[in-house]
N, C-alpha and C positions, 0 to 999 in steps of 0.2 A: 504494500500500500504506500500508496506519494501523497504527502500532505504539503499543503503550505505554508512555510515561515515567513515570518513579516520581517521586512529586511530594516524596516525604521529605526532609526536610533534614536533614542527618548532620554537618552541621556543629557541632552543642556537642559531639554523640558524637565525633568526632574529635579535638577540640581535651582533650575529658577522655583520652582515649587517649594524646595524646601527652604531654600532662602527667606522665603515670601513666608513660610507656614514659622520661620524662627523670627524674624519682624513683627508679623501680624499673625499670633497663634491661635486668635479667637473669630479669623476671620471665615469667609468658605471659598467656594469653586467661584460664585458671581463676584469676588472681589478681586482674585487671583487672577482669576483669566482679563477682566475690565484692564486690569495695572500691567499684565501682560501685550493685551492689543496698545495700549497707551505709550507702553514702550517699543513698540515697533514691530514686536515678533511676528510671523505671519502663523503662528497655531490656530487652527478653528478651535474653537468652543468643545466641540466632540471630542477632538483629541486631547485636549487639557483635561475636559472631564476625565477622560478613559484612563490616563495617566495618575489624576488624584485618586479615582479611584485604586488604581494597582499600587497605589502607595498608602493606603488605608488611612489618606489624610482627611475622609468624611465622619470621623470619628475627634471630637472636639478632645485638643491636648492641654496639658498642665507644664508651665514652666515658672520657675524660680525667677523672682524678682534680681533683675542684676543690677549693679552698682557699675556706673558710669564710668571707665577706665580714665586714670589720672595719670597725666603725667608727674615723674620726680622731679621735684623744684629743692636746690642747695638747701640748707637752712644756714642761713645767713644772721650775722648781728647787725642789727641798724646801728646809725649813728645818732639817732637823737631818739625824741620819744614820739609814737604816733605814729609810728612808720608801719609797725604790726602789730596787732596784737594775738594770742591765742588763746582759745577758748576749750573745753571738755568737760563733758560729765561724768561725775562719782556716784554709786550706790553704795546706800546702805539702808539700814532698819532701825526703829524704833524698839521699844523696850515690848511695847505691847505686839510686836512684830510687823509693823504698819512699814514701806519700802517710801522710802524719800531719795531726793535727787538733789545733788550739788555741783553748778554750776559754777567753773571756774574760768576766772577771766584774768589775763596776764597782759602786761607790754613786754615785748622779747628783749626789748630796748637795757632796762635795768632791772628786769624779769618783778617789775612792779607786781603785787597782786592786787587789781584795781577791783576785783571782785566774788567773796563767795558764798550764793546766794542757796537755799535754801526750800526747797519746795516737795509736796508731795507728788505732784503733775507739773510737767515740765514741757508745756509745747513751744513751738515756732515764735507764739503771739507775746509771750512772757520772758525771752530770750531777749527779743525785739524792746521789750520794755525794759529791761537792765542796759542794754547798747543804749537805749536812747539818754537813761539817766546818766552812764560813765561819760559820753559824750559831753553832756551837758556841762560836766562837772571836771574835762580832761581834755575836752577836743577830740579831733574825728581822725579816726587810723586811717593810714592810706588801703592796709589791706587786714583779713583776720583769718588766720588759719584754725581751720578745723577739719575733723574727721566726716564720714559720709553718714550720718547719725542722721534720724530722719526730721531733726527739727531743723539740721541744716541744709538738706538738701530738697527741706521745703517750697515751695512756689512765692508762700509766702516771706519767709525771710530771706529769699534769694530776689523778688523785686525791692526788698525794703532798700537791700545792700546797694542793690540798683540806683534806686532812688538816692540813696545819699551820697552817693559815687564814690562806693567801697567796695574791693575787689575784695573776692573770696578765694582765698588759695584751699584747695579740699586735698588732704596727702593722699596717698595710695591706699588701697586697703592693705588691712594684715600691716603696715608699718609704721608704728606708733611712734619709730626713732624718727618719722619726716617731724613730726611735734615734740621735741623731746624735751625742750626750755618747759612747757608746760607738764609733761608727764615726769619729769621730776618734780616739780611744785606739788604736784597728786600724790607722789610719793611720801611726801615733808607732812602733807597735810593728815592725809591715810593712817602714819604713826602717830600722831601726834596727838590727833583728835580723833579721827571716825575707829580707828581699832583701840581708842586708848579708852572711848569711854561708853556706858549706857546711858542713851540717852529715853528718859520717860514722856519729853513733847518736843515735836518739831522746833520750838521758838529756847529751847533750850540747847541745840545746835547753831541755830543762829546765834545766842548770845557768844557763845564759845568761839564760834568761826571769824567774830569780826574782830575779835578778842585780838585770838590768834593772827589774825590775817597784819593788823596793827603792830603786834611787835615781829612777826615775821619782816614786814615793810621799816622798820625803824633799828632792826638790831640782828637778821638773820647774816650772817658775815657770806660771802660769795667771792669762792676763788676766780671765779672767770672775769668778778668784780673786782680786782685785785684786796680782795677781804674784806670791801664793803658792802654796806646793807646795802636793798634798791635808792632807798630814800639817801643816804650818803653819796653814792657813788652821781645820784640825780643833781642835788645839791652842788657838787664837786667840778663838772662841768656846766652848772651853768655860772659857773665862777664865785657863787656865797661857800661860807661856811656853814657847815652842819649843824 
């Protein structure tokens, strides 16, 4: 017996297929084939069907949220202050086992800690409201680096940045060494206070944090600072004494 084999190769048809099914995972055949004819290809409709079909893409898929690939940027020391600053969040729990979030906020400048705030919920809106008050009280960074965490790489606090015409530098994932001025600060903080103590109410870590955060900034010594605090080493170049 002689049968017939189809001589077609369906191989770029497939490979655009799946291209199009890792872009748009949620879409179908009527949207595929549309973006197909749009971009020029000469496939009828039939045969894109007949090919989705043999690739069992009529069958709605599930993919993992990915994270925007970042390029590695130096980590550089500024020269003055305002130039960056870095931001990240800390967990931990309360006594009653209640999960709160701390917000910390640095200039890379003289690794100031201009900020560390305290909350049970932590979104985009209330990030946006701590910037707005360091600004007011410090002036406006030219850029702030933070991780891919989703209150940063929200829509919303990504026009805010917009708006005040502040670039967001986002490191890599998996590489915490891109923010390291800051995750050592996390470090300082983590021993000092979030593993040192039980805390029984949220407002009882704030007292503690701004405590801390005040003589950290007035008396924590930094070699990189050649031994001085933030606030010394700040002092020092703008030519007063301490």
């Amino acid at each position: 017996m002689w049968y017939y084999v189809s001589v077609k190769d369906d191989s770029e048809l497939e490979s655009k297929l799946h291209e199009l099914a890792e872009q748009l995972p949620h879409r179908g055949i009527d949207e595929y084939y549309g973006r197909l004819k749009n971009e020029g290809y000469p496939w009828g409709r039939k045969r894109v069907l007949r090919v989705y079909r043999k690739l069992n893409m009529q069958h709605r898929r599930k993919r993992k949220r990915r994270v925007l690939s970042r390029h590695k940027v130096p980590l550089t020391l500024p020269i003055t202050s305002n130039v960056i600053w870095s931001m990240d969040f800390m967990h931990d729990v309360l006594e009653n086992g209640r999960k709160i979030r701390v917000l910390n906020v640095i200039d890379d400048y003289n690794r100031e800690a201009l900020a560390i705030e305290s909350e049970h919920s932590f979104p985009s809106v209330k990030v946006i409201d701590v910037l707005q008050r360091l600004i007011e009280q410090n002036g406006k960074p030219d850029k702030i680096r933070v991780d891919n965490g989703s209150e940063f790489i929200a829509h919303v606090f990504k026009d805010w940045c917009s708006l005040k015409g502040i670039k967001i530098q986002y490191t890599q994932p998996g590489k915490p060494t891109q923010n390291a001025y800051i995750e050592r600060f996390n470090r300082y903080f983590r021993e000092d206070i979030l593993d040192a103590y039980i805390f029984p109410h949220i407002n009882d870590v704030r007292e503690l944090s701004e405590n801390w955060r005040n003589d950290y900034n007035q008396y924590h010594p930094h070699k990189s600072l050649m031994g001085m605090s933030p606030i010394q080493f700040k002092l020092k170049n703008l030519g007063a004494s301490p």
